[in-house]
N, C-alpha and C positions, 0 to 999 in steps of 0.2 A: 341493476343488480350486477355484481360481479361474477365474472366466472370462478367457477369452485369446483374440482376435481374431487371426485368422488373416491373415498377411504374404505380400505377393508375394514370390514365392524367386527368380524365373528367371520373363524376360519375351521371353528372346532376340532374335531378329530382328522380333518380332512374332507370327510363325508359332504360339508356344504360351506360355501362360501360367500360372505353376503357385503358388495362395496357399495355406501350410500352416499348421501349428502352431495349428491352432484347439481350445479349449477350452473345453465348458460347464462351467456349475456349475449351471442349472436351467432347468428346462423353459420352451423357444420363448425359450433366448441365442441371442443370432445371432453364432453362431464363426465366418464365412465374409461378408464383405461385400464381392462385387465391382463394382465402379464402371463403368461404359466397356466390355461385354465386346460392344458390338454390332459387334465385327468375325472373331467367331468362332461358330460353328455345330455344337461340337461338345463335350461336356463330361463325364469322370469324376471321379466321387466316389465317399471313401474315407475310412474311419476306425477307430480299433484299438480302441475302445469307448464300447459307448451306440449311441444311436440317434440320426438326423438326418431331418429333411427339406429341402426346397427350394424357395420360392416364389420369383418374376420379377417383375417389374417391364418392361413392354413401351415406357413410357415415360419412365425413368428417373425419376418420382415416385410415381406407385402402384404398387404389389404388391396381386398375387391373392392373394386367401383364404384359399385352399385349395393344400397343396401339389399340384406336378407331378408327372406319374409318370416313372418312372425304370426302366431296362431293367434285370435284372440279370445280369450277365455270369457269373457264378459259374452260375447255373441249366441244368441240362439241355436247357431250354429256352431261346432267345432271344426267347421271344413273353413273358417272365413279367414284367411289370410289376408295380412297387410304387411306392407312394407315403412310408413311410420306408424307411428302411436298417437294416441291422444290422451288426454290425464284422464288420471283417477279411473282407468284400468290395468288390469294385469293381462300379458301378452307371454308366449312361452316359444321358444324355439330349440331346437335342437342339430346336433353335430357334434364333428370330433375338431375343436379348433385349437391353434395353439395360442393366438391374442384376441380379445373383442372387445370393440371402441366402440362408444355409445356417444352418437353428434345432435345436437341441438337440430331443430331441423325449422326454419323459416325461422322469422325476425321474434316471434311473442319468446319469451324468459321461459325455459324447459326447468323445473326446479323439484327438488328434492327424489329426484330418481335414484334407484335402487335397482342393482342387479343382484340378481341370488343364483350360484352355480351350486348342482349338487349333477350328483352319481343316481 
């Protein structure tokens, strides 16, 4: 599979913003690069296989290290954080960022991930 950077779909009134169609082809592509999102505070992610993580950028030129963690909504729990994903759930995080990159994470094909920012 080729890598495939993920496109804004739907940016509406503002209110929500949703870039999909991301694809890795190896481990730490970045299939998700949002640009500008410091006017939203709220973010799920999602993808139908492979694995992802997530680091920020707080002032729109460096990114941390080390991925963020991320709630997972699928969980029995709403306390379970993780720091990657797994497909074919939704995971939600929050912050005030001004960039977030979304990296393939180990060698399996991360595909059709989907980030939706809203307010």
């Amino acid at each position: 599979m080729a890598l495939t950077v993920a496109t804004i779909q739907a940016s509406g009134r503002g209110d929500v913003r949703v870039y999909s169609g991301g694809l890795g082809d190896n481990d730490n592509d970045v299939v998700v690069q949002a640009d500008d999102v410091s006017w939203y505070r709220t973010f799920d992610i999602t993808s139908t296989g492979g694995a992802a993580d997530v680091i920020v950028s707080l002032d729109g030129t460096n990114y941390h290290t080390s991925p963020i963690s991320m709630f997972d909504l699928g969980s029995a729990s709403f306390a379970t954080a993780v720091v990657v994903t797994a497909a074919n759930r939704v995971y939600r995080f929050t912050g005030c960022f001004e960039k977030i990159r979304v990296m393939q994470n180990g060698a399996t094909d991360v595909a059709d991930v989907i980030l939706r920012c809203y307010r």
